[in-house]
C-alpha positions as a printed Julia matrix, in Angstrom:
503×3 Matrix{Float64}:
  -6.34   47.51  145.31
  -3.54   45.35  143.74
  -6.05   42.3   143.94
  -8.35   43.82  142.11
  -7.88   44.3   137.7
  -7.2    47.2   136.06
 -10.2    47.17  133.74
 -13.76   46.37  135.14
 -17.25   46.28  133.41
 -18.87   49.14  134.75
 -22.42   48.89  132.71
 -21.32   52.11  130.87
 -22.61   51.94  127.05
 -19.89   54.02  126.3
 -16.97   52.96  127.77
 -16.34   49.7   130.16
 -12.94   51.22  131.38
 -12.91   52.46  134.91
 -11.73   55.59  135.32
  -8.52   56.17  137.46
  -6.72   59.28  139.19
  -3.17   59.6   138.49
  -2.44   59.48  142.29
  -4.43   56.24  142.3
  -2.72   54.39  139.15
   0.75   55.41  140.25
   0.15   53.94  143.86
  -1.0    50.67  142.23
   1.9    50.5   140.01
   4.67   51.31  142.9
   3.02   48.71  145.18
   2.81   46.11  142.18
   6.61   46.59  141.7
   7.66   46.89  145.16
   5.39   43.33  145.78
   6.98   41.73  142.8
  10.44   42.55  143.19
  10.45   43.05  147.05
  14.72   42.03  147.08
  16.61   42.54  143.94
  20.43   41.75  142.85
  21.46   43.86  139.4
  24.35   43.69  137.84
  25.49   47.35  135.64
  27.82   49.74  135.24
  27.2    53.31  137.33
  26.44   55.75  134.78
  25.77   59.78  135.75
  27.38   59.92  139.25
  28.08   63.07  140.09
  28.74   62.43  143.98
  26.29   62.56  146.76
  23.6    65.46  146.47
  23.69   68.46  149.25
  21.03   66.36  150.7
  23.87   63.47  151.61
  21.4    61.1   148.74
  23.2    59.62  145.85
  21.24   59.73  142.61
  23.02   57.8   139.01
  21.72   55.13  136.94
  22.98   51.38  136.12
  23.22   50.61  132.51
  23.98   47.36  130.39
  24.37   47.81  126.44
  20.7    47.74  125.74
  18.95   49.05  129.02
  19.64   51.13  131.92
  18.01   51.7   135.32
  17.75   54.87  137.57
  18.74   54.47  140.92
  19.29   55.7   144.52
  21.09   55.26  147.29
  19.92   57.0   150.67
  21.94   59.38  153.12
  21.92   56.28  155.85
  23.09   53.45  153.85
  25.84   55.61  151.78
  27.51   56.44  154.83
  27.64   52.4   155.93
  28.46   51.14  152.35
  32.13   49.77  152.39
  32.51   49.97  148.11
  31.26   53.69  147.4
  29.49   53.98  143.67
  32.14   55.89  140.95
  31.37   56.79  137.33
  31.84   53.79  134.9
  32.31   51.38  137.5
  30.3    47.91  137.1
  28.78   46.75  140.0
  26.44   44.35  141.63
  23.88   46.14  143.54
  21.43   44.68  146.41
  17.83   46.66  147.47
  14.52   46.74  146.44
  12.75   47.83  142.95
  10.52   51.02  143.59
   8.91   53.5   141.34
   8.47   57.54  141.66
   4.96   58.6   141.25
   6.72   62.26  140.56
   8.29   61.31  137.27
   6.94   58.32  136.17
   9.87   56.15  136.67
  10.77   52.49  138.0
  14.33   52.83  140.26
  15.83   50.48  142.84
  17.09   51.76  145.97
  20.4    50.26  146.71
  21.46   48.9   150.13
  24.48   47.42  149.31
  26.86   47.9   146.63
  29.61   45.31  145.26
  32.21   45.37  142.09
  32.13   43.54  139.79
  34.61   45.05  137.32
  35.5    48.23  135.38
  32.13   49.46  132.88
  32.38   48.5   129.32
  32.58   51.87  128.15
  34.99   52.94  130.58
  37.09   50.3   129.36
  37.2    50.99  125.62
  37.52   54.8   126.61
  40.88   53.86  128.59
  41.69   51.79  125.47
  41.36   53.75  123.02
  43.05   56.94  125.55
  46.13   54.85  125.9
  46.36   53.63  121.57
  46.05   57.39  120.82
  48.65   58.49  124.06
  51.0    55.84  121.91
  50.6    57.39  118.96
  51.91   61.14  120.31
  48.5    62.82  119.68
  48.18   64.17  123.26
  51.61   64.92  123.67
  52.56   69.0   125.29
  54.82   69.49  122.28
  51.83   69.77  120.02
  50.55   72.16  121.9
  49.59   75.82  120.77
  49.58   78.97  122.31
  46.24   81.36  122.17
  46.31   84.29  120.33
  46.29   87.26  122.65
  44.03   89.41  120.74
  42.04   87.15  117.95
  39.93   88.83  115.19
  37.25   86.0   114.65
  36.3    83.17  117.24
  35.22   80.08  115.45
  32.7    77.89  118.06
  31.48   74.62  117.59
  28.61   73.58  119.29
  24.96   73.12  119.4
  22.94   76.08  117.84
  19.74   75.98  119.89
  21.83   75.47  122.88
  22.45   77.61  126.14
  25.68   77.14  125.36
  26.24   78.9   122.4
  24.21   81.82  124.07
  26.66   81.76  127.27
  29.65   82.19  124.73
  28.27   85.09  122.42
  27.45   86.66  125.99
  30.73   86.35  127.31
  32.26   87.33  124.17
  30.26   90.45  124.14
  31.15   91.86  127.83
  34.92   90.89  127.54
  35.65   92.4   123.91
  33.16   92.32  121.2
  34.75   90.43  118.07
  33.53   88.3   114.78
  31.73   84.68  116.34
  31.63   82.11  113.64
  29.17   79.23  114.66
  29.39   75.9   112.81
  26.66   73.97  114.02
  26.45   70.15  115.11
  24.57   67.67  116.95
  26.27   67.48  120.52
  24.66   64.18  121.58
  23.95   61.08  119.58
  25.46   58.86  116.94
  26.75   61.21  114.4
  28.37   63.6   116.73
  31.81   62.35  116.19
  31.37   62.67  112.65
  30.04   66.28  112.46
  32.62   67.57  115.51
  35.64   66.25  113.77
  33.76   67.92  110.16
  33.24   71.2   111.99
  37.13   71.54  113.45
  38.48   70.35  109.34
  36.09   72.54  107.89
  37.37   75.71  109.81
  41.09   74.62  109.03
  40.49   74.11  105.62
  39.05   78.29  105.28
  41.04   80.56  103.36
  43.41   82.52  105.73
  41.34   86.03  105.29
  37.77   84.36  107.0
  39.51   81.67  108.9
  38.82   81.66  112.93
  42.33   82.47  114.8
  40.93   80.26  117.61
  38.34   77.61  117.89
  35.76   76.58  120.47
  34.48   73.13  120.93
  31.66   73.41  123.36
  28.59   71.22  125.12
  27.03   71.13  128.71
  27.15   68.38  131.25
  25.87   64.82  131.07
  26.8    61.28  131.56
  29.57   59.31  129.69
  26.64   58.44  127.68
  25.82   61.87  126.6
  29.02   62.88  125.83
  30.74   60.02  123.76
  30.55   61.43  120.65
  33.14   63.9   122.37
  35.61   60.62  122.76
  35.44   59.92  119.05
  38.91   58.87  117.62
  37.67   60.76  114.57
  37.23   64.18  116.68
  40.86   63.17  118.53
  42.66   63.0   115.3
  41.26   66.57  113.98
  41.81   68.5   117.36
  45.34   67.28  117.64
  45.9    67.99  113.82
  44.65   71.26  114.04
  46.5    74.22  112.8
  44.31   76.19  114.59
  44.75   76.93  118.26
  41.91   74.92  119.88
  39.71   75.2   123.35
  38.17   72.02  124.31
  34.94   72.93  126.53
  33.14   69.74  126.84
  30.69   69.12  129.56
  31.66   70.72  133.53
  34.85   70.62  134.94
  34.54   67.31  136.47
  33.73   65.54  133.09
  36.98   64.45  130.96
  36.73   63.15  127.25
  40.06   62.38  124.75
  39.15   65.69  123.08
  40.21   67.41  126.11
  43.83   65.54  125.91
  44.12   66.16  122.57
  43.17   70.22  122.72
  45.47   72.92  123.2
  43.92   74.2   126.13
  40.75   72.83  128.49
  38.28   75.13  129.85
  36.48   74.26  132.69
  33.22   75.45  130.96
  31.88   76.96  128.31
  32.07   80.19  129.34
  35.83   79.72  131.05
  36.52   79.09  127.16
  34.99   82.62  126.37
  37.12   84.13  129.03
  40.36   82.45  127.95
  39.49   82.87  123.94
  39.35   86.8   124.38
  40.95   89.28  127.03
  38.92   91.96  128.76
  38.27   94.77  126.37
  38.12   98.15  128.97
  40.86   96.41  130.81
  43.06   96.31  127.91
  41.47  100.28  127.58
  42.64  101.17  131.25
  45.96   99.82  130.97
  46.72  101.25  127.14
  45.53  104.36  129.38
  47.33  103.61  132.11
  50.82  102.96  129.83
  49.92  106.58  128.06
  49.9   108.0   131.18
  53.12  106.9   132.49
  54.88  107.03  128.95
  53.73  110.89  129.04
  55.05  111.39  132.3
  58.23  109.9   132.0
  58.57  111.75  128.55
  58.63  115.17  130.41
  60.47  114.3   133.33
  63.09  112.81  131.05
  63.0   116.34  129.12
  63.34  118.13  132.24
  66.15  116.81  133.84
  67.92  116.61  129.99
  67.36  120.33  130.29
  68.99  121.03  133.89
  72.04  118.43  133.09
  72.47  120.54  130.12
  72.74  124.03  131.53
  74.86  122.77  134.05
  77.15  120.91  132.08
  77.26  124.65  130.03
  77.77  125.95  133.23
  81.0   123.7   133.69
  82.46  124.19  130.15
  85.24  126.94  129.59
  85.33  129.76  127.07
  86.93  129.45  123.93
  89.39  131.74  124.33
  90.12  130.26  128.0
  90.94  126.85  126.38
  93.15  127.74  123.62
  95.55  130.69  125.42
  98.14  128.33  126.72
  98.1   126.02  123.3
  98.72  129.64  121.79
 101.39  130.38  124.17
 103.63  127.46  123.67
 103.29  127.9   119.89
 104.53  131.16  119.84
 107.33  130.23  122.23
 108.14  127.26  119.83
 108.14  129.14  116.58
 110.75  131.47  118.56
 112.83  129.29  118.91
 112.62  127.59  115.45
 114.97  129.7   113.56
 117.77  129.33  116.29
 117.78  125.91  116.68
 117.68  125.11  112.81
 120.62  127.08  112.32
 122.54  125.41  115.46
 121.71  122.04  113.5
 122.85  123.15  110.46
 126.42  124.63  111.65
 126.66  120.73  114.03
 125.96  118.74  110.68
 128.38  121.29  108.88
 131.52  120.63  111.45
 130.61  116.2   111.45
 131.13  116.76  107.38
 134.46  118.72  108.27
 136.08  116.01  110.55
 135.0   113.22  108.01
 136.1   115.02  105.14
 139.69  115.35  106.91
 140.17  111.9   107.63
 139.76  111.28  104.12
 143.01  111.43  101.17
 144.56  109.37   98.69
 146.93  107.75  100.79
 144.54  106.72  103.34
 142.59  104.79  100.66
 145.88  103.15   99.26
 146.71  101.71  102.6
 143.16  100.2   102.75
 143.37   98.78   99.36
 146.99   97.29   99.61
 145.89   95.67  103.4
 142.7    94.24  101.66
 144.63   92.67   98.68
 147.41   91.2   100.95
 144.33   89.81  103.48
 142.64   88.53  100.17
 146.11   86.71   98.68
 146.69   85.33  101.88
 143.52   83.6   102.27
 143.86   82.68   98.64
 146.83   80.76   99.5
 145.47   79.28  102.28
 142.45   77.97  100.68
 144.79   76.37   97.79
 147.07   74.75  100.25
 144.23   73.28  101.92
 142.72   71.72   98.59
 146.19   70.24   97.41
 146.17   68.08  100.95
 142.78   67.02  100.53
 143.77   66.07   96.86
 146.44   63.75   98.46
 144.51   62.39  100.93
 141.83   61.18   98.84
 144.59   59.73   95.9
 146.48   57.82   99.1
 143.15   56.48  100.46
 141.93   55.5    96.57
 145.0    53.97   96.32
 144.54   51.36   99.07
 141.06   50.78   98.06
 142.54   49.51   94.88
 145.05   47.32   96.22
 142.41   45.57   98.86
 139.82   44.86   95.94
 141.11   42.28   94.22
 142.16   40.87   97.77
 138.65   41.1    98.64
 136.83   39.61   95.9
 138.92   36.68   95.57
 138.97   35.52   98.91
 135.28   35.05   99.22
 135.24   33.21   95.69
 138.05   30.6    97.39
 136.16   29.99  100.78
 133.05   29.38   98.58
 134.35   26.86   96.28
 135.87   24.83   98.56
 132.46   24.36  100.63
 131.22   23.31   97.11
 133.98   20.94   96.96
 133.6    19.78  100.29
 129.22   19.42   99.88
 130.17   17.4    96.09
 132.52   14.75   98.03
 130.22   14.57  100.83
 127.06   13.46   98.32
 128.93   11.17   96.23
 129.87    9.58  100.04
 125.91    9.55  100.22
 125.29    8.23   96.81
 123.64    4.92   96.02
 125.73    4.74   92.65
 128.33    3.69   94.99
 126.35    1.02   96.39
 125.83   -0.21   92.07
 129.63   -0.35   92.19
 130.19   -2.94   94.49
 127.76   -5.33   92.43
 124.31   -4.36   94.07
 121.31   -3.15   91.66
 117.9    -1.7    92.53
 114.69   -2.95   91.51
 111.89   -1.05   90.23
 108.3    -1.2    89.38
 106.36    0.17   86.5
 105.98    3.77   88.21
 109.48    3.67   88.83
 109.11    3.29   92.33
 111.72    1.01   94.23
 111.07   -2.46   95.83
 112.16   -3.3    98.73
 110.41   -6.78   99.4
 109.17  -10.06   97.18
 105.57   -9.92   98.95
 105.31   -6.82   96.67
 106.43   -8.51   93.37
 103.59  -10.07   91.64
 103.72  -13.17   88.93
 103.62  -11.35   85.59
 104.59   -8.38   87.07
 107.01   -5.95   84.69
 110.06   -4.38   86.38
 113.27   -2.33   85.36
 116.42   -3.65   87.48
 118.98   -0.94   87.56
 123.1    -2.06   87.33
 126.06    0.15   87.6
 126.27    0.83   84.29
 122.57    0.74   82.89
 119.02   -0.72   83.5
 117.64   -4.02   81.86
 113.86   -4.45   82.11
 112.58   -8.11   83.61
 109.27   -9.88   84.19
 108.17  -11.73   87.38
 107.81  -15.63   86.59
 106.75  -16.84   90.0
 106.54  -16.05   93.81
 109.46  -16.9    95.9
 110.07  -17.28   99.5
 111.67  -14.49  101.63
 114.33  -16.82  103.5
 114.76  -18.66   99.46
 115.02  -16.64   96.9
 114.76  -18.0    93.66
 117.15  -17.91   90.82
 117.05  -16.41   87.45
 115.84  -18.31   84.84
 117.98  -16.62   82.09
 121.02  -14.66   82.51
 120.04  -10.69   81.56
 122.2    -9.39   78.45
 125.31   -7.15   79.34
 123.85   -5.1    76.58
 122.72   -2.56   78.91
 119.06   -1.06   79.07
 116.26   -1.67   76.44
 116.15   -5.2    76.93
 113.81   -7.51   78.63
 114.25  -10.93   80.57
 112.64  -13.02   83.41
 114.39  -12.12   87.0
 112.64  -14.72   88.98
């Protein structure tokens, strides 16, 4: 049948198209394929695996960026593969292209399985997961707690959805409350965009209608279906929410950054419903149940106030019981009152007797004349004792004055006669000495002393310095050391000011 062509002349006026079954044309096609492409080798990333089936069969698809491939791997040759398949991994798998009449679809069946490298959008989605980890965005301290009890659940989600209709449900049986539903496209290129929209738009209500927790919902698919979930856009406006947030995205195998970024993950949808609100007649039964017990412990608590009351009563004493022997010790004490005050008064009487006695006029004399004589006498004293300090201090002035002069001069002596003895001991030093025994010194125009004819210099000015003066000289010639020549002109005795030849 795969010999012969597709379309054949069959002398029809109205149509030259043979007419096929579907059985027929989907045989054709699978043994065209499986002829053509008997032994494959395709290189993709696994897209859609969800494990092995409850049949032991594997069932994903291998994608590139612009196409994508279903395919299968049987019971037998999963259990002998040595690499088994994972999501997003790329791979290089070995079998043989087949179709399935059933569906209409081209697949290979794999035989062998290889890797060849971590899938391209696995990759950017553990990029981009570790440049918004860096930035603090899924960190626990952002995290919010749920409100307990919430007025108005806002849920964002498809609206055509089973999803949305799982929620309300849930919603309903657990406790009835407000459901605000902002829709969005859950799959596709502009769900980042309208997700990360939806969770702003909520936060940016006006505190009486907004949501006191929000829902971000969508079944299961592949990495491919749910991307628009790993946005950075959506990432950003779950982690700045002010609003408590519930991340619900796919089943609870299926992770996306939105999940890192929420406040809480559900596992599903509806495990979002069930952690939004609490269970409405359980909350009943135990307000109830708390009624119940507050009422009961309210009367036994009156009860046994009552008995501890009648028998504290019971253990009290009368009035008249607990004040009798007060009573009877004040009378005794007023009783004796009157005695003892006038036994006081005759003791403080008699003390004022024998002190009044003791005193007279004499008595006091004696005291005043023995105070004045102790007084005079330490008057005397005291004056006795200042006239000797009076004379010890004039005796000990008195030497200081006679040691003074002794003191200063001394010091004056001793230092002039080091002066003395330093003046004769410079003149002994002095080159005016050396002038008087007939020497002289010779000096240049700075004034600075020769001490050799190599520096002397034909022309050369000079001041020659005598005992008595300085005569200023020019040099006529160079001499030799051992030689040295004689002056051309005798120099005046007139002293300094004067200028002659010295060589």
């Amino acid at each position: 049948m795969s010999d012969a062509p597709i379309f054949k002349d069959t002398g029809n006026a109205k149509s030259n198209l043979q007419d096929y079954s579907v059985t027929e044309i989907s045989a054709a096609l699978k043994k065209t394929v499986e002829d053509r492409f008997g032994h494959v080798r395709i290189r993709g990333e696994i897209t859609g695996f969800r494990g092995q089936h409850s049949s032991g069969h594997c069932y994903f698809a291998l994608k590139d960026d612009r196409a994508r491939i279903e395919a299968v791997i049987w019971k037998g040759n999963f259990n002998r593969l040595q690499h088994k398949p994972e999501e997003g991994l790329e791979v290089v798998a070995s079998g043989k292209l087949t179709t399935y009449p059933g569906s209409s679809k081209y697949q290979i069946v794999i035989d062998n399985l290889e890797p060849a490298g971590a899938g391209a959008l696995m990759a950017l989605l553990e990029e981009r997961k570790k440049k918004l980890e860096a930035e603090g965005l899924f960190a626990p301290e952002r995290k919010q707690l749920l409100p307990y009890m919430p007025k108005r659940i806002g849920v964002v989600t498809s609206p055509t959805g089973s999803v949305i209709r799982d929620i309300l449900h849930r919603i309903s049986d657990r406790f009835p409350l407000h459901v605000m539903v902002w829709p969005v496209r859950v799959q596709g290129e502009t769900t980042g965009a309208e997700v990360s929209n939806a969770i702003n738009g909520f936060n940016a209500m006006d505190a009486e209608h907004q949501p006191d927790t929000i829902i971000v919902a969508r079944g299961g698919g592949s990495i491919e279906d749910l991307w628009g979930f790993n946005d950075e856009a959506v990432v950003r406006a779950t982690a700045n929410s002010d609003i408590p947030l519930i991340s619900a995205v796919g089943h609870e195998t299926d992770w996306t950054l939105i999940d890192y970024a929420a406040d809480v993950r559900a596992p599903t949808p509806t495990g979002a419903a069930e952690m939004a609100v609490p269970v409405k007649a359980e909350l009943e039964a135990t307000v109830a149940s708390y009624r119940a017990r507050l009422q009961s412990a309210l009367t036994r608590k009156f009860d046994q106030s009552k008995s501890d009351f009648r028998a504290a009563s019971r253990g009290l004493s009368t009035p008249d019981s607990l004040l009798e022997l007060p009573r009877r010790r004040l009378d005794e004490a007023s009783g004796r009152l009157g005695r003892g005050l006038d036994l006081a008064t005759r003791a403080k009487q008699a003390s004022f007797e024998r002190v009044a006695s003791r005193l007279s006029a004499r008595g006091l004399t004696s005291s005043i004349e023995r105070c004045s004589e102790r007084l005079t006498n330490a008057l005397r004293r005291a004056l006795t004792a200042h006239k000797n300090n009076v004379v010890s201090a004039r005796n000990h002035y008195s030497q200081l004055d006679r040691r003074a002069p002794i003191a200063f001069v001394t010091p004056l002596e001793t230092a002039q006669r080091r002066l003395d003895q330093a003046e004769r001991l410079l003149a002994s030093f002095s080159y005016t000495n050396i002038l008087e025994r007939g020497f002289a010194i010779v000096r240049d125009a700075n004034d600075k002393p020769l001490v050799s004819t190599s520096e002397a210099k034909s022309g050369q000015a000079f001041s020659i310095e005598f005992q008595d003066g300085r005569i200023d000289a020019v040099a006529a010639g160079s001499t030799s050391a051992k030689s040295p020549a004689k002056p051309k002109t005798q120099p005046s005795k007139s002293g300094s000011g004067q200028q002659g030849d010295l060589f």
